[in-house]
N, CA and C of each residue as an Amber inpcrd file, in Angstrom:
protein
   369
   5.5160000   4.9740000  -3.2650000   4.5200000   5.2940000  -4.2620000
   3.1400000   5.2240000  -3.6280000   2.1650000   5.7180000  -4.0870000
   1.0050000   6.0280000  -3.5360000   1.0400000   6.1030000  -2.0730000
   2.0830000   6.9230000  -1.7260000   1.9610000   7.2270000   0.1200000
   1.9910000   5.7220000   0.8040000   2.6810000   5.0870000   0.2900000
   2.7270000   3.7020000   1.2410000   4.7860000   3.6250000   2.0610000
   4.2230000   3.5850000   3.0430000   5.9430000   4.1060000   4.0780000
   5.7270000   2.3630000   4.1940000   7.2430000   2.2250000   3.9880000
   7.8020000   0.4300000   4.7410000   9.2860000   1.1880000   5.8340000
   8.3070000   0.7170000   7.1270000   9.7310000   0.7430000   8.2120000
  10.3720000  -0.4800000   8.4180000  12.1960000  -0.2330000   8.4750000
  12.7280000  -0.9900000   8.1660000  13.2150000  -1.0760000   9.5780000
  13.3530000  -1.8720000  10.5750000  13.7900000  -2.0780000  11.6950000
  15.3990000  -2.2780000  11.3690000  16.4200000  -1.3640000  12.1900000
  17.2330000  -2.2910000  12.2660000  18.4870000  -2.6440000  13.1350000
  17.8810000  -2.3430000  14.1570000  18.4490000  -3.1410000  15.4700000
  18.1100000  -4.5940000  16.0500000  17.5660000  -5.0560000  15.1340000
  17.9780000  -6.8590000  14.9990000  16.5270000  -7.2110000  16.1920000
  15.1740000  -6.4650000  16.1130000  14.0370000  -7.4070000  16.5110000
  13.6820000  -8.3000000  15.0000000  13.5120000 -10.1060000  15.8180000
  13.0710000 -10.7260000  15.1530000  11.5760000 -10.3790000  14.2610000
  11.5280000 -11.0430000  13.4390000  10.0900000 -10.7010000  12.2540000
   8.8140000 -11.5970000  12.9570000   7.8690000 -11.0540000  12.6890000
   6.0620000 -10.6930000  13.3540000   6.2030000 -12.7390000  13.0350000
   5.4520000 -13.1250000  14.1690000   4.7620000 -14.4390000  13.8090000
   3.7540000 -14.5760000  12.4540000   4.3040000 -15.9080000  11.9910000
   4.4590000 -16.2260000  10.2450000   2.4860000 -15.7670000  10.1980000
   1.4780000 -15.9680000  11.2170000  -0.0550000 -15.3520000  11.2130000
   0.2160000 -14.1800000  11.1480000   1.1520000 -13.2240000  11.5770000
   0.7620000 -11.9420000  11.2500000   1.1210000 -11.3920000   9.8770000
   0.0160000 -11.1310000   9.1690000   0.5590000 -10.7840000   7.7470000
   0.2710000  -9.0850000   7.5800000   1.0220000  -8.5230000   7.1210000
   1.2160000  -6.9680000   6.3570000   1.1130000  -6.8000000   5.1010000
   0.2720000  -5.5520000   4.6210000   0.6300000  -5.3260000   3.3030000
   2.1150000  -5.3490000   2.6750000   2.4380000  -4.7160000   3.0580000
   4.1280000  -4.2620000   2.8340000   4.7480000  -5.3750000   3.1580000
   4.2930000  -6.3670000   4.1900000   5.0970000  -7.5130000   4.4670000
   6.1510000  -6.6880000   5.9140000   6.4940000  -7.9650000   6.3690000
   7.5100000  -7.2650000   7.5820000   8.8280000  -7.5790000   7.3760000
   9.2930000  -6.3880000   7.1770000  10.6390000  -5.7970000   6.9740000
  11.7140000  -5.9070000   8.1180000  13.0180000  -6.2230000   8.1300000
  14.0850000  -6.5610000   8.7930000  15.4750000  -6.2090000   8.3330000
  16.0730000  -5.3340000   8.8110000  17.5600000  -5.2910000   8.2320000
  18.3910000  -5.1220000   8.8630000  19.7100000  -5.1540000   8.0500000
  21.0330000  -5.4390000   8.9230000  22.2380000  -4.9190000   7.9580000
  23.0490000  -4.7610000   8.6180000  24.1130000  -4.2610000   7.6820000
  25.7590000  -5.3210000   7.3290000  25.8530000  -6.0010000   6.4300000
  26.4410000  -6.9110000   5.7420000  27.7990000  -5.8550000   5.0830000
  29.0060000  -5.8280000   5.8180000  29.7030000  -4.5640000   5.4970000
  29.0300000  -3.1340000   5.4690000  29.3750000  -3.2920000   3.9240000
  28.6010000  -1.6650000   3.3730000  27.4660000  -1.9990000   2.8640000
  27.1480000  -3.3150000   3.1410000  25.4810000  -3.2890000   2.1190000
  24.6210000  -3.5790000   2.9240000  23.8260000  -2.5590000   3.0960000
  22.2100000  -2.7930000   4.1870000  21.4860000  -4.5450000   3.2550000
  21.1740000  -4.8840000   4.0330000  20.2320000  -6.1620000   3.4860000
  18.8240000  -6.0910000   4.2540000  17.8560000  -5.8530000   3.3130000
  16.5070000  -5.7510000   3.9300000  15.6580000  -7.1440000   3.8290000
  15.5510000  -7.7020000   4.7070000  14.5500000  -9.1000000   4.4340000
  13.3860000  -8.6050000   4.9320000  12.1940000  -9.7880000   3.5540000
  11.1550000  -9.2740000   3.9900000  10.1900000 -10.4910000   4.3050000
   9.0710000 -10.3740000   4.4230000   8.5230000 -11.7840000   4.2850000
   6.8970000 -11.4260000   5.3650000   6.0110000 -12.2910000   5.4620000
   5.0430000 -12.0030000   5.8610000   4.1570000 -11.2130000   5.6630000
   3.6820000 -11.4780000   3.8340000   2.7990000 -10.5000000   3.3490000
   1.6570000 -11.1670000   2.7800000   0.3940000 -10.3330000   3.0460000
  -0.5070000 -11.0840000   2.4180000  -0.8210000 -11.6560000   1.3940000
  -2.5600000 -12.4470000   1.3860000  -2.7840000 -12.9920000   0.1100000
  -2.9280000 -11.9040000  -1.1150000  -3.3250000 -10.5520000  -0.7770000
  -3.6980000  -9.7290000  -1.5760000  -2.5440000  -9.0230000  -2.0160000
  -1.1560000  -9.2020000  -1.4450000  -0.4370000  -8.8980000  -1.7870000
   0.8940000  -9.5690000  -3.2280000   0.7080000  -9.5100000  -4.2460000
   1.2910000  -9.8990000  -5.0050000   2.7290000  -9.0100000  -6.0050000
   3.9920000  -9.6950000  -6.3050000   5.0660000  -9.3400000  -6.7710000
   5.5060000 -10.1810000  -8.0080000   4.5650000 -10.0420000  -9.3210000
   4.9340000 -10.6480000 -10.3970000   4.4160000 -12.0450000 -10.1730000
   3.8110000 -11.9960000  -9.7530000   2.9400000 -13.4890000  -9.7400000
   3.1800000 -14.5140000  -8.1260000   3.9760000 -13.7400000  -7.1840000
   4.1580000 -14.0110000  -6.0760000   2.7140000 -14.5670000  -5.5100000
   3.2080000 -15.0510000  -4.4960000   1.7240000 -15.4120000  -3.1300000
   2.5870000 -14.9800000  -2.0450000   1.5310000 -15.2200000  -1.3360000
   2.1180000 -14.6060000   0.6560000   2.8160000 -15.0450000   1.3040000
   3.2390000 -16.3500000   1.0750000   4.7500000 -16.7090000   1.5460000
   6.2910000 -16.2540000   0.7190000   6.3520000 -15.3540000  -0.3090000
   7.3400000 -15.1780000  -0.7110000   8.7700000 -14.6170000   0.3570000
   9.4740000 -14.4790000  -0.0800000  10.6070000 -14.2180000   0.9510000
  11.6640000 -13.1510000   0.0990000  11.3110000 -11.7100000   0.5550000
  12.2410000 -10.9080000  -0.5940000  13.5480000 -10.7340000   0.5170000
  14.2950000 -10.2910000  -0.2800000  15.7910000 -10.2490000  -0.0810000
  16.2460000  -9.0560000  -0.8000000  16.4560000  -7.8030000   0.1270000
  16.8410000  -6.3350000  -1.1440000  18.3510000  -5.7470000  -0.4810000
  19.3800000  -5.8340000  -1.1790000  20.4140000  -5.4330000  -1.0650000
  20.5380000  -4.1070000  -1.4210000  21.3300000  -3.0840000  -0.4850000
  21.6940000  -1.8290000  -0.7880000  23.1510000  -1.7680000  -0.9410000
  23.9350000  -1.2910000  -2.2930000  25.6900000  -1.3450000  -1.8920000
  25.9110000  -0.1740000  -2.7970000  26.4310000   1.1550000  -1.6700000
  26.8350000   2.1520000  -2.8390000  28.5510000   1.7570000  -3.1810000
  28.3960000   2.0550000  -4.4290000  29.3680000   1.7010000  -5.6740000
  30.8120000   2.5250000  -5.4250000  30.4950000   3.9000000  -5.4360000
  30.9940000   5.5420000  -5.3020000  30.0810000   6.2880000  -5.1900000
  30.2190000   7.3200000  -5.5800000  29.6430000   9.1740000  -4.7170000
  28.5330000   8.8690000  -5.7740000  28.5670000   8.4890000  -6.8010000
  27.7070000   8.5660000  -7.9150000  26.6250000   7.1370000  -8.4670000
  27.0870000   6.2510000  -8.0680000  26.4670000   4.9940000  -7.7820000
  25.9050000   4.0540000  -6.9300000  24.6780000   3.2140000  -6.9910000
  24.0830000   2.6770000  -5.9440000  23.7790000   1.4500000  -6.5780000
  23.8230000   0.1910000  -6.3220000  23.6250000  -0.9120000  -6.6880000
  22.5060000  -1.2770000  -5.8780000  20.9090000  -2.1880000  -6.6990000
  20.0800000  -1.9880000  -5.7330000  19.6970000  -3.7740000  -6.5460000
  19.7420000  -4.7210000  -5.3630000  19.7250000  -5.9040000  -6.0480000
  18.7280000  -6.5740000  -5.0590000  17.7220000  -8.0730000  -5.7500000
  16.4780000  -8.5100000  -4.8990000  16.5180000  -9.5710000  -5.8400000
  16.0400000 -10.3850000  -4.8850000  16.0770000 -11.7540000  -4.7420000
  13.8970000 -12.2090000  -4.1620000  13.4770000 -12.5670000  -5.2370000
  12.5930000 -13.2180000  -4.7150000  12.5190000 -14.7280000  -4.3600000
  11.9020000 -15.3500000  -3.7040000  12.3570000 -16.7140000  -3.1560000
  10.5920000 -16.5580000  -2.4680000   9.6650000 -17.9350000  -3.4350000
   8.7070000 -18.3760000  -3.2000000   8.5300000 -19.2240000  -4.0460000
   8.7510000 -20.4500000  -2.9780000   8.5740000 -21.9360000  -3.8350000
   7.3160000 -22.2800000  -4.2430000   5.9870000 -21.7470000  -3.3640000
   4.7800000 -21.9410000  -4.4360000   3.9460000 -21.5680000  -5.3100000
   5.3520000 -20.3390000  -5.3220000   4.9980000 -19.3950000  -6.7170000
   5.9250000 -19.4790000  -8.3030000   7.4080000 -20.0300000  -7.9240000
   8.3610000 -19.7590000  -8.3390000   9.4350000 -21.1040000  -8.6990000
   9.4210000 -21.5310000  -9.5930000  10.1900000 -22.8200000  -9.5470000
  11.8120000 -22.8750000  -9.4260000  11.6860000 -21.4630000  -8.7960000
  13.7640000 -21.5540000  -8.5960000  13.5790000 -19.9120000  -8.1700000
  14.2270000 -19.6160000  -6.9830000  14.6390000 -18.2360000  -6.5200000
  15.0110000 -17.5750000  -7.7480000  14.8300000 -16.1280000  -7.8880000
  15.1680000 -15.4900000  -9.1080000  15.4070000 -13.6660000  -8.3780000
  16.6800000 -13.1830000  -9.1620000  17.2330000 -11.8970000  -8.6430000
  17.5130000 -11.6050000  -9.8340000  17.0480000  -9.8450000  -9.5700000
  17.2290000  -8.7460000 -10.3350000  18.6730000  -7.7360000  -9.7320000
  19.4300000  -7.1060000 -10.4400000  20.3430000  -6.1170000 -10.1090000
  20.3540000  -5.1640000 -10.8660000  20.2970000  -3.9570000 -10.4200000
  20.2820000  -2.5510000 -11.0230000  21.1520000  -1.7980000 -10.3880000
  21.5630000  -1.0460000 -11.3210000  22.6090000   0.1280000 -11.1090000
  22.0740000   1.3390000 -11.1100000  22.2960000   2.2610000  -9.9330000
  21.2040000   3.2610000 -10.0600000  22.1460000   4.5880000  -9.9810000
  22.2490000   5.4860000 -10.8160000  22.8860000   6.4520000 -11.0350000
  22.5080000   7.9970000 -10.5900000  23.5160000   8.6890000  -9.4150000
  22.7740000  10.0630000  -9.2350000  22.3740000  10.7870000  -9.6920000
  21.6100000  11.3720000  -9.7990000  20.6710000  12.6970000 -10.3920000
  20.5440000  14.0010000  -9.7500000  21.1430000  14.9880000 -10.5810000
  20.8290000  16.4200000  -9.5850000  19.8670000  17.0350000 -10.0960000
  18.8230000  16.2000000 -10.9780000  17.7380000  17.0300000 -11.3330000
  16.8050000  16.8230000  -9.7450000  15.5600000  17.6780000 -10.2010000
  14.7430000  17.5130000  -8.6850000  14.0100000  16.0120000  -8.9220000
  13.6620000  15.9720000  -7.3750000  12.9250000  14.5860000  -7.3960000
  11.6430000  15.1470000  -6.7260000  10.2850000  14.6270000  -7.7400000
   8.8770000  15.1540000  -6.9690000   8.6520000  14.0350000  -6.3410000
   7.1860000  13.8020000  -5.4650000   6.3420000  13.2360000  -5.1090000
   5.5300000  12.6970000  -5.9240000   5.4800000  11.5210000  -5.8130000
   4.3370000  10.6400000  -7.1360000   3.0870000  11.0120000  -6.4450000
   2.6340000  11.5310000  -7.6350000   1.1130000  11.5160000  -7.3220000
   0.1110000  11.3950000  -8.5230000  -1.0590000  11.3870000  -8.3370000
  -1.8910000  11.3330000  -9.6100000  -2.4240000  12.7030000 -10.1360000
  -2.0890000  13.0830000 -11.6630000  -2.4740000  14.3750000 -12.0740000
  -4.2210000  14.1450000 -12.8630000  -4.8630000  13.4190000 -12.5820000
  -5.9330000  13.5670000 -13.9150000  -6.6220000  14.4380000 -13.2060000
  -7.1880000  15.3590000 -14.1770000  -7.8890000  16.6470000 -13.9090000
  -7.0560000  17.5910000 -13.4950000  -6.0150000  17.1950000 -12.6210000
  -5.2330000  18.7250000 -12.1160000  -4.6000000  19.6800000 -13.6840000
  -5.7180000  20.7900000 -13.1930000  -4.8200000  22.0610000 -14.1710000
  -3.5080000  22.4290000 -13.7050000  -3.1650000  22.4040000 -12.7190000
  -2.1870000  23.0070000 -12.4910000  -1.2100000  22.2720000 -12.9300000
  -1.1940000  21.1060000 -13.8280000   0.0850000  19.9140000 -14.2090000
   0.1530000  20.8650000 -15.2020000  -0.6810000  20.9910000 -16.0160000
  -0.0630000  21.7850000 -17.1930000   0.6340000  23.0540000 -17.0250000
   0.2470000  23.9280000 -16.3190000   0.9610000  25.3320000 -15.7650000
   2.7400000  24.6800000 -16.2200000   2.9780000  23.8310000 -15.0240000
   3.8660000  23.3930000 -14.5560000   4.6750000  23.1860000 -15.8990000
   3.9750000  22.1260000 -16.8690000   4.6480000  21.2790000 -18.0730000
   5.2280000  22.5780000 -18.7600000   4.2370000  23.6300000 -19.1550000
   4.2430000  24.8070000 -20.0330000   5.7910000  25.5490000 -19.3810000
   5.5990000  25.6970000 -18.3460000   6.5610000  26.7060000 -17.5400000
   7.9910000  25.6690000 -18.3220000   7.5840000  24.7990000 -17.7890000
   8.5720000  23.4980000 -17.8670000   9.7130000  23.7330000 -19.0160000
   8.9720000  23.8360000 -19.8310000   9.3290000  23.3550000 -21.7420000
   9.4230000  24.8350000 -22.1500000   9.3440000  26.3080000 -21.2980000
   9.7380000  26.9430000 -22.0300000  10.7800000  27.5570000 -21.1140000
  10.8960000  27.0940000 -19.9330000  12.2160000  27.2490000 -19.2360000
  13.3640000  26.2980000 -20.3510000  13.4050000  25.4700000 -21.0120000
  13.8940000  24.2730000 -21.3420000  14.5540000  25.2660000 -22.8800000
  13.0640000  26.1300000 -23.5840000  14.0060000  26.1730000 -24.9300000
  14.8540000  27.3480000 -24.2730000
C-alpha cells in the first residue's frame, strides 16, 4: 500500500543489529513445511501496529489450504506494548476478479470515467 515494498530474505541471513531500525522493520523467512514464516522485528519508534512500539516482534505465517485458499496468520509479541502475545488468522479466498494498484483518487476525473463505464458494463 502506498508503494511501500518489504523484501523478504530467504536464504537464512541473520536480522540487522537490534540499532538498526527500518520502517518496515527487518524481515526474515523460512519455510516451515508448506508454510513460509516471515519474522519481523527491528522497527522504529515511528513505526506503530495497533498500539505497538519498536521492539515488537511480528510473526506472519503463509499456508495455502487448496487451489482456492490461503491462510494468512500473525502473531504480534511486544511486551512493552502488549500484556500477552496476541494472533490474528484469516482465511483468504481466490478471486478472479482484477486486482488494481492502491492509489489515491481525490481529484482524479478519470475515477469516475472508470466507475460510470464500470456500473454500466455491470447492468
Amino acid at each position: 500500500m502506498v508503494h511501500d515494498v518489504r523484501v523478504v530474505p530467504l536464504d537464512g541471513p541473520p536480522h540487522l543489529p537490534g540499532h538498526v531500525r527500518q520502517w518496515k522493520g527487518d524481515s526474515r523467512g523460512r519455510w516451515e513445511g508448506d508454510t513460509l514464516v516471515v519474522e519481523t522485528r527491528n522497527f522504529t519508534g515511528k513505526t506503530s501496529f495497533r498500539g505497538s512500539g519498536p521492539d515488537m516482534r511480528l510473526v506472519e505465517r503463509f499456508t495455502r489450504l487448496d487451489a482456492d485458499r490461503l491462510v494468512y496468520e500473525y502473531t504480534v509479541d511486544d511486551a512493552a506494548s502488549f500484556a500477552q502475545p496476541w494472533s490474528v488468522r484469516v482465511v483468504m479466498r481466490r478471486s478472479d476478479s482484477p486486482l488494481f494498484e492502491y492509489a489515491c483518487h481525490e481529484g482524479n476525473y478519470g475515477m469516475e470515467n472508470l466507475l460510470v463505464s464500470a456500473r454500466a458494463r455491470e447492468r
